[in-house]
N, C-alpha and C positions, 0 to 999 in steps of 0.2 A: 887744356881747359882748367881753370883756377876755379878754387871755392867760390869765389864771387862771382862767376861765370855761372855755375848751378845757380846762386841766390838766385839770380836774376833769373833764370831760365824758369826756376819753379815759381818766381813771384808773376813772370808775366804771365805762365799757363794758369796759375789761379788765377790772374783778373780775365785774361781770353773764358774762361766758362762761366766767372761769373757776369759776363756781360751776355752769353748765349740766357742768362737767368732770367735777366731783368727787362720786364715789359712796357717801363717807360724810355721813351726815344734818347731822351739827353744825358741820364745816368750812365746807359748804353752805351752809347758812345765815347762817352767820356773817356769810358772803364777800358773801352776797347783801344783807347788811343793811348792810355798808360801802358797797357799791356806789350802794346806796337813799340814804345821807346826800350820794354824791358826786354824783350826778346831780340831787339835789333841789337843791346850789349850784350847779349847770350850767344846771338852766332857769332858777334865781331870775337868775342872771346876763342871760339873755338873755330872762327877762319871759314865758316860756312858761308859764303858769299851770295850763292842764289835763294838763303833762306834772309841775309842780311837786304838784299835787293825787296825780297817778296814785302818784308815789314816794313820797311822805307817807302815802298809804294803806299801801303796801307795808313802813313800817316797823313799825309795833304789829302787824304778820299776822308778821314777821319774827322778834320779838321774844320775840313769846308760842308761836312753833314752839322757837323756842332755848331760853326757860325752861323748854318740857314735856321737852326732850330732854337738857339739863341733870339736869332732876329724877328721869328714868327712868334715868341713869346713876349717879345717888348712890345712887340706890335698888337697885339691883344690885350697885355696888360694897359696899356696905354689909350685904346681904343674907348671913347667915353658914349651915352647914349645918343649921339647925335655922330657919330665920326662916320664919314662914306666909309662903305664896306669896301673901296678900294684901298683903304690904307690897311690893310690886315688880310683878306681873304684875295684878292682880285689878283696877286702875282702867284698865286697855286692854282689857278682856272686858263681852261683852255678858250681863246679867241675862237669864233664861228661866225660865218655869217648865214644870213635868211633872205628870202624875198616875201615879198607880199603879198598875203592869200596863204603863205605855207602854215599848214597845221603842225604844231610841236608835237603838241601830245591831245589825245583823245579823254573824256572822261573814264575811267574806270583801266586805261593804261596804268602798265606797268613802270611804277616810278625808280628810274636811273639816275637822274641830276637834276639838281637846279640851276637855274642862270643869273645872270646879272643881264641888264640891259643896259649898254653903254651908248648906243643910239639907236633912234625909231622907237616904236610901238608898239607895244601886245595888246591883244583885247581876251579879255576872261568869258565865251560866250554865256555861260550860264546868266549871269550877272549884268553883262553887258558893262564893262570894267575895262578902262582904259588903261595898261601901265606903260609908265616914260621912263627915258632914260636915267641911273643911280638906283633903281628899284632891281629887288633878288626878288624870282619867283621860283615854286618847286618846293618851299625847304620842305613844305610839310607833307607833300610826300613822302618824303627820303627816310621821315621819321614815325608815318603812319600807320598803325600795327600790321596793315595788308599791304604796305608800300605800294597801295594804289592813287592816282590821280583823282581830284575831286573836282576839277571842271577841265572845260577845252581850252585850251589857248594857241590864239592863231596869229600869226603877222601880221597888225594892219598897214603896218609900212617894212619896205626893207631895213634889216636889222643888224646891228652889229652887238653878237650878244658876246658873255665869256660864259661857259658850262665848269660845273664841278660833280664828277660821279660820287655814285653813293662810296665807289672805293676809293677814291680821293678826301671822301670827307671821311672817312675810320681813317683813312694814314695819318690825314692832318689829328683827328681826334688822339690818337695814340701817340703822336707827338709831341701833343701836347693837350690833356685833359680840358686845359680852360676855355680850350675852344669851344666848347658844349656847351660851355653858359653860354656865349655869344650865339650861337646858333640857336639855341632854344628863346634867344632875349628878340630874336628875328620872328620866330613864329609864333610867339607872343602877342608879337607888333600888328603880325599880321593876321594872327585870330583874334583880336581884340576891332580891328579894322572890321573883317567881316561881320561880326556881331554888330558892328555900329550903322555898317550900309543894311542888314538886315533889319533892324530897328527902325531906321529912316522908313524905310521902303513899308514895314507895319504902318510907322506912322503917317505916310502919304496914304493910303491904302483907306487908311481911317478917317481920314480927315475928307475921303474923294464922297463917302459910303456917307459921313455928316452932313454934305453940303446939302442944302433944301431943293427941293424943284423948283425951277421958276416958274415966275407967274407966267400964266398963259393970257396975253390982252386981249 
């Protein structure tokens, strides 16, 4: 083993711990993919061949984690207030389907994910609230201080939806932070919507309560 056989073997066990350090996803990796090139010249130096095997694997798992993490970042950075949530969120969510009549979730359930509706129909029963396909529902559970459900939603038609669990969306979040804005820029959208059907419905309400009696001939 030559001097520069050490450098290397001490430069890449400093970067292997400080990537055990670091708690954002893409620094991480990065750190842990230079460490994998330093260590694979540290065993070729001293002829250690299933430590040389072990780091060599570790590079292409490396690589292809920074690529996906790379690509979910342009993808949100890029993502503007109109873009469908399939260009950014919808290839980390799982496919499911539904039939019609099925209840998802109950009010005051325990909230696990949200979905996207790719086809068919949901209905909001409290509200009596139709949603179609390109529409996420759930977020606001996922983020509610009791992480509980605030109405029912059932099938009105068979469904083709995609789910993302609450631990699907901390992986993605710690991934990459910016996703939080986007996700919160969603329940935004959508407590902003409620308050507006809430409003309406005052104002039918009041307008039913103004109308005069008719005359009686």
């Amino acid at each position: 083993m030559t001097s520069l056989g050490y450098v290397f073997g001490f430069i890449g066990a400093a970067l292997m711990v400080a990537s055990y350090l670091m708690k954002s996803m893409l620094p991480l990796r990065m750190v842990a993919l230079s460490a994998n090139v330093f260590l694979v010249v540290y065993a070729l130096q001293g002829g250690s061949w299933p430590t040389v095997a072990l780091y060599l694997a570790m590079i292409p798992i490396n690589v292809k984690k920074v690529l996906e993490i790379r690509k979910l970042i342009r993808a949100i950075e890029n993502a503007k207030a109109d873009s469908p949530v399939g260009e950014w969120l919808l290839p980390h969510m799982t496919r499911r389907q539904a039939k019609a009549g099925e209840t998802l979730w109950n009010k005051g359930d325990k909230a696990i994910e949200m979905l996207y509706v790719q086809s068919g129909r949901l209905n909001l029963l409290e509200y009596d609230e139709s949603i179609g396909p390109g529409s996420i529902v759930g977020e606001i559970g996922l983020f509610a201080p009791d992480n509980r459900r605030t109405r029912t939603l059932v099938c009105a038609t068979d469904c083709t939806l995609y789910s993302l669990s609450a631990e699907g969306m901390a992986k993605l979040y710690f991934q990459n932070p910016k996703l939080g804005y986007h996700v919160m820029r969603l329940i935004v959208a959508r407590l902003m919507h409620d308050a507006d059907v809430a409003s309406r419905r005052r104002e039918d309400r009041a307008h039913i309560g103004d109308d005069p009696m008719p005359a009686v001939p």
